[in-house]
N, C-alpha and C positions, 0 to 999 in steps of 0.2 A: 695341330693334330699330328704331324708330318713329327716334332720333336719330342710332343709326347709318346710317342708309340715307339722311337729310339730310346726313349729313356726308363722303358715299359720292359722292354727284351734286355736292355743293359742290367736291369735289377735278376729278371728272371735269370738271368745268366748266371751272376752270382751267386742267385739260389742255388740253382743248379749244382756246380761247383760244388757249394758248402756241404750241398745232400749226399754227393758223389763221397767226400771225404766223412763223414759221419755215419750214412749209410752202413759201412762195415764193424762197424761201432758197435748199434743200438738197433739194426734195422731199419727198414723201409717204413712201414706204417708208426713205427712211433717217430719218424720224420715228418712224415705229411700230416701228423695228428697236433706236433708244434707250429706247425703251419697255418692251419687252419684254426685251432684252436687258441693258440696267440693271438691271430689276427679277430678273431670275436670279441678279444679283453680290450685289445687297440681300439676299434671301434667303438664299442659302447664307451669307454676311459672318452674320447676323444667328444662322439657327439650326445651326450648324457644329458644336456640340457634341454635338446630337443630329440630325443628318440623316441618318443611315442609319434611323433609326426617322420620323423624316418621309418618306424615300422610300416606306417601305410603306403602300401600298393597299389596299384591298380594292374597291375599284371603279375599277381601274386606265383598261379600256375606257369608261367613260363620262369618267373625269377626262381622259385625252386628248380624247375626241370634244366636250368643254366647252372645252378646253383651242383648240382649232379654231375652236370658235365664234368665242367670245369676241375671237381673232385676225380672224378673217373679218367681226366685225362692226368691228372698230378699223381695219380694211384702210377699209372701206365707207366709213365715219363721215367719216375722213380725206379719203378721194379727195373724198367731197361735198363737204366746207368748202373745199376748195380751189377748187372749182366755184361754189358758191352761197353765200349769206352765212351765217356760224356762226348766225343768228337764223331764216333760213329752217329750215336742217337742222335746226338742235335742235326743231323747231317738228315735223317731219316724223319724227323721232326719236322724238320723246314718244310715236310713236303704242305704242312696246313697254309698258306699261302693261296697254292693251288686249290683247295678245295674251300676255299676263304671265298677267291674271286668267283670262281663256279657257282659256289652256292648263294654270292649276293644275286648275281644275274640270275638264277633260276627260284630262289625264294623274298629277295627285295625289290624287282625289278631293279638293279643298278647295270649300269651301261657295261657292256661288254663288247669292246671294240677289237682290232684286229693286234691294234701291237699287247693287247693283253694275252688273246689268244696264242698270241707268236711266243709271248713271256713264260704262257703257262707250258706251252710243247717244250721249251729247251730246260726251264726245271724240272717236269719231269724225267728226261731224257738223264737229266744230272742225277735227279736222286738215284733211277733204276742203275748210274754207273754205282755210285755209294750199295747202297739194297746189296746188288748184285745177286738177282732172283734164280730161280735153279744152277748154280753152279755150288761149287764146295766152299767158296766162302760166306756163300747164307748163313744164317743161324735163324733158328727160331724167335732168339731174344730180339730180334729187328724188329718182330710183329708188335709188341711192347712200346715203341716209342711211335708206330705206324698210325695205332689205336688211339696213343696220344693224340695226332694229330688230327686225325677225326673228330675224336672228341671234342677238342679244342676252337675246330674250327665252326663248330657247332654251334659252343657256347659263344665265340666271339660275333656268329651272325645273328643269337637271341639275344646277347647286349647291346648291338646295333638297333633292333627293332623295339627294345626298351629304352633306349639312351634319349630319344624322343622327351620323354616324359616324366623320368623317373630322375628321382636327386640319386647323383653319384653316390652316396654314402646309404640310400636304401640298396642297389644293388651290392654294394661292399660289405652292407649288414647281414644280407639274406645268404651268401656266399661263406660269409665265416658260418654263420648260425647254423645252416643244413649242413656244413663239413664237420663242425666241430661237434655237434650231437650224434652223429655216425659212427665217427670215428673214437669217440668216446668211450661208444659202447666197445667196440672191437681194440682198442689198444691194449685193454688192461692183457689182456691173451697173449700179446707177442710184446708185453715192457721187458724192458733191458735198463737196469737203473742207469743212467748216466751218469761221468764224473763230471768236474770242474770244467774242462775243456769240452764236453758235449752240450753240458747246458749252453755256454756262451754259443757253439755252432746253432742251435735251434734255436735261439733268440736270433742271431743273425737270421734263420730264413723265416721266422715270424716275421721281421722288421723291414724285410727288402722284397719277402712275399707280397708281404700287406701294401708297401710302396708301388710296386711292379702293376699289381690291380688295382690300382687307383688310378696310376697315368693310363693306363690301358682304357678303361672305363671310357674316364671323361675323351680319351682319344675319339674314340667310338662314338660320343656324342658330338663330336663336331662335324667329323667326316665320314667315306663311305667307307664301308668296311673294302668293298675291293680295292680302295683307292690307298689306303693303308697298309694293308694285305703283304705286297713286297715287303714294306720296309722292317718285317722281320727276317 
């Protein structure tokens, strides 16, 4: 779980990355809209044999309200690096960790011991150096990847408490499926055609999106989410 969840942030990184440089391109939302809506075609392409037994749920309400998250912290993420340096945000990003392990202990019951609590005082101490909260090098765009992390850590404690039960490829179905109908709607408003070289970036973070949430998932199904939590 401990490898997947390194090899989960290694992809997201390079999304990251890819969005940062394309971003100035075509925009934000018709990024996150290749995203999500790629990773839909990937999915269904992939498990077509059996998706009608992938579509069923048994935690339909929480797999969309993840499904949301998840979208709303990739909306977040983006808007900031478009803002701020992918070095800052990721820096202010990290802080979901923290709120990863908090909130297994307060809504998984998972164990929260001393040297967690010691871990979570000294990252936040690190992010607030990064932030750097009422002085003149704030910015607003910081609140952007902050939301992020919220977000995110949200969705990663409602994958947790679905990873139980749920085949990896129904929460990877329900997660393209709610982003890319959203987003769908709202793209056409802010398209920017892409050339040659944009499509192939947005096929990159279709490809490494879609990778990134898949190890991440099944991560999630093996271990605890506080226990995982660091190793992004």
């Amino acid at each position: 779980a401990m490898a997947l969840t390194v090899g989960a942030i290694f992809c997201f990184s390079i999304m990251d990355a890819t969005v940062k440089a394309v971003s100035p391109e075509i925009g934000t939302l018709p990024a996150i809209w290749a995203r999500y809506a790629g990773q839909m075609v990937l999915v269904i392409i992939i498990v077509s044999p059996r998706l009608s037994s992938v579509m069923k749920s048994e935690y339909l309400g929480l797999q969309i309200l993840r499904s949301i998250l998840l979208m709303a912290a990739t909306f977040f993420f983006f808007s900031g690096i478009a803002r701020i340096t992918l070095a800052e945000a990721s820096a202010v990003m990290n802080l979901n960790p923290i709120f990863i392990t908090l909130g297994a202990a307060l809504f998984l019951g998972e164990r929260l011991g001393q040297r967690r609590l010691i871990a979570i005082g000294i990252a936040l101490v690190g992010a607030m150096i990064v932030i750097r909260p009422g002085t003149g090098a704030f910015t607003p765009a910081a609140l952007y990847p902050l939301a992020a992390a919220m977000c995110f850590a949200a969705y990663t404690l409602i994958t947790r408490k679905v990873g139980h039960d749920e085949d990896v490829w129904t929460s990877l179905f329900y997660t393209g499926l709610v982003g890319s109908v959203v987003l769908s709607i709202a793209v056409p408003f802010a398209w920017v055609q892409p050339g040659p070289k944009e499509w192939l970036q947005m096929a990159l973070i279709c490809g490494i999106g879609t990778c990134g949430q898949l190890l991440l998932i099944r991560a999630l199904s093996l271990a605890q989410a506080g226990l995982l939590a660091p190793f992004n």
